[in-house]
C-alpha positions in Angstrom: 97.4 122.1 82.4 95.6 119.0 83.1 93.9 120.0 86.3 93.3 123.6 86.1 91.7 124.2 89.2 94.3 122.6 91.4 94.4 125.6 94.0 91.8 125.8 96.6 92.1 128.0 100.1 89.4 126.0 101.7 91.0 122.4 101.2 94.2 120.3 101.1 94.7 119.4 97.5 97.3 117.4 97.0 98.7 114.6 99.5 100.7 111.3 99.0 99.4 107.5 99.5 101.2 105.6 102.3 103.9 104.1 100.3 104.5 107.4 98.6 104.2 105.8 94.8 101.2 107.7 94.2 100.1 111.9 94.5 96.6 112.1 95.6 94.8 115.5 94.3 92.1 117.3 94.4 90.1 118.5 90.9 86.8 119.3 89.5 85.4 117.1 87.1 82.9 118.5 84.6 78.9 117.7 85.6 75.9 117.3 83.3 74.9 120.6 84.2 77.8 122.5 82.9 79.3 122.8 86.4 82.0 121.1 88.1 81.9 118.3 90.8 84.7 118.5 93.4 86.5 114.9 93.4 90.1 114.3 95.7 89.9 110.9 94.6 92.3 111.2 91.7 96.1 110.1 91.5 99.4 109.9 89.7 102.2 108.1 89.9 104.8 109.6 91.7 107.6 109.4 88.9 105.1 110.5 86.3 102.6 109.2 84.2 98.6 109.7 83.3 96.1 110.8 85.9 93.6 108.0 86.6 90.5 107.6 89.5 92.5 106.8 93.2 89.3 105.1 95.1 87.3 103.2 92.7 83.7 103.4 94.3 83.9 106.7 96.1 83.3 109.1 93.7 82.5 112.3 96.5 86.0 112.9 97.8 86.7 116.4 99.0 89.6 116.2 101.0 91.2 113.0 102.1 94.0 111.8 105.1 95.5 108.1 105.6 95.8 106.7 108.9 99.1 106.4 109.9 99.5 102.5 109.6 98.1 102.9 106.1 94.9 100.9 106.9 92.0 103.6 106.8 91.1 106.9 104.9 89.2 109.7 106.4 87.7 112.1 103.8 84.5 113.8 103.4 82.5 115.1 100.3 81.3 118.1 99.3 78.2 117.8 100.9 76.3 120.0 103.5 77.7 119.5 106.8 81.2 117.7 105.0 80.3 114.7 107.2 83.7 113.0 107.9 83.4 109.2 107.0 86.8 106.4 107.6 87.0 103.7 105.5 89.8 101.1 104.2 92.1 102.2 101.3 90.0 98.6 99.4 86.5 100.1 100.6 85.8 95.9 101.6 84.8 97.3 105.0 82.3 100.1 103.4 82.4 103.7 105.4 81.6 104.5 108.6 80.3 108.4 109.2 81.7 109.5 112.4 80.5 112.8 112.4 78.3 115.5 110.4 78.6 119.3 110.8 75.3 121.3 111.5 73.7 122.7 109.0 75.9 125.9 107.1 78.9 124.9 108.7 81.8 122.9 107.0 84.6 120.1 108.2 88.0 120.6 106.4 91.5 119.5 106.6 90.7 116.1 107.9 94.6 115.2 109.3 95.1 111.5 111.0 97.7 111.7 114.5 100.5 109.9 114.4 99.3 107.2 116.6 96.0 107.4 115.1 94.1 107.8 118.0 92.5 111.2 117.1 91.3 112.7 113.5 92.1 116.2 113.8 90.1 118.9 111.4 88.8 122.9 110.9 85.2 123.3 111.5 83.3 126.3 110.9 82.8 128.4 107.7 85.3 128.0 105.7 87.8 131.1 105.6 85.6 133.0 108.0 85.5 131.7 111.2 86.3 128.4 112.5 88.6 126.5 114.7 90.3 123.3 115.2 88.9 120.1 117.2 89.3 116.3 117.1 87.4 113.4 117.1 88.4 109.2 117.2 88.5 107.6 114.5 85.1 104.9 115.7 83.4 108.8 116.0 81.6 109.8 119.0 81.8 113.7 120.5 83.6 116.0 118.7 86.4 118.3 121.2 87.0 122.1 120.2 90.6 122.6 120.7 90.9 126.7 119.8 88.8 129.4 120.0 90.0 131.5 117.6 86.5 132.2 115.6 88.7 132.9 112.3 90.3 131.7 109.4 91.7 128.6 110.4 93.3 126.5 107.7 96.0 123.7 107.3 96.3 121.5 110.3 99.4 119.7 110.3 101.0 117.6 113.1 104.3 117.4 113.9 104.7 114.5 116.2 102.3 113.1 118.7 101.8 116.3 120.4 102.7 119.5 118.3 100.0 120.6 116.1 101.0 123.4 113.7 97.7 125.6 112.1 96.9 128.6 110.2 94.7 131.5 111.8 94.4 134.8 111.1 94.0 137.3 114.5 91.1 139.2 115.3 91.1 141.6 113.1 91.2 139.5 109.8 95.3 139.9 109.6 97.6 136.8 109.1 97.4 134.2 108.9 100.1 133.6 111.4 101.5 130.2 112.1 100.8 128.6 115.4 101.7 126.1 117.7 99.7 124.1 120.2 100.9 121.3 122.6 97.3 119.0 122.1 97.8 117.2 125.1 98.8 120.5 127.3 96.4 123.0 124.9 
């Protein structure tokens, strides 16, 4: 009951540090103006104990991914255009932005590869119509990977070349679970 509004469609909210001592998760914290702010920056010890801040000075967390050596974060806040910054787990490095959405459109699902060559996310509107691309991690051109044009959610790779997904079909139905080979498409 501590975190009320821990379900969201439009974001991964709950995820695990590196080591695994720690759930990372999603919540919205109560603003001045009665409202809430969305923060992902938020943990608890794995084997139980009192939810405190995760990242000390970034306080705009949406979603948020750790590369797979542990070293970097990629998250984004709950901005317009969810610009997806990396940064280390210390923030002694500060964060880089590596990429900004146009105007009314949305990044989610930030998800690092397993060699950590690619960040791989959703982009579009958010449960209407958007698809899957990648970007590396220094930034640089984003690449479409689908062209579904729907409700794509949940990236999630398997090894270094299956990527699992969301999307509903055509019509609005699903969503049904598919595969793609990222290297073949």
């Amino acid at each position: 009951g501590s975190v009320p509004e821990l379900r969201n469609p439009a974001t991964r909210t709950l995820g695990f540090n590196p080591d695994g001592t720690l759930v990372t998760l999603w919540r919205r914290v109560p603003d001045s103006a009665g409202g809430g702010l969305v923060n992902a920056g938020w943990a608890v010890p794995t084997l139980g104990g009192p939810l405190r801040p995760y990242l000390k000075d970034i306080s705009d967390i949406s979603e948020l991914d750790w590369s797979p050596d542990g070293n970097l974060i990629v998250y984004h806040p709950p901005t317009d255009g969810d610009p997806l910054f990396v940064t280390d787990p210390d923030e002694k490095v500060g964060r880089r932005k590596i990429y900004e959405a146009r105007k009314g459109f949305h990044n989610h699902f930030p998800v690092w590869s397993h060699d950590g060559a690619f960040i791989y996310f959703v982009q579009g509107l958010p449960l209407e119509k958007s698809d899957i691309w990648r970007i590396r991690p220094t930034g640089g051109q984003p690449e479409r990977l689908t062209f579904h044009d729907a409700r794509v959610t949940f990236p999630t790779l398997l090894n270094n070349r299956t990527l699992l997904y969301l999307a509903t079909d055509d019509e609005g139905y699903g969503p049904w679970i598919h595969a793609m080979d990222v290297e073949r498409r």
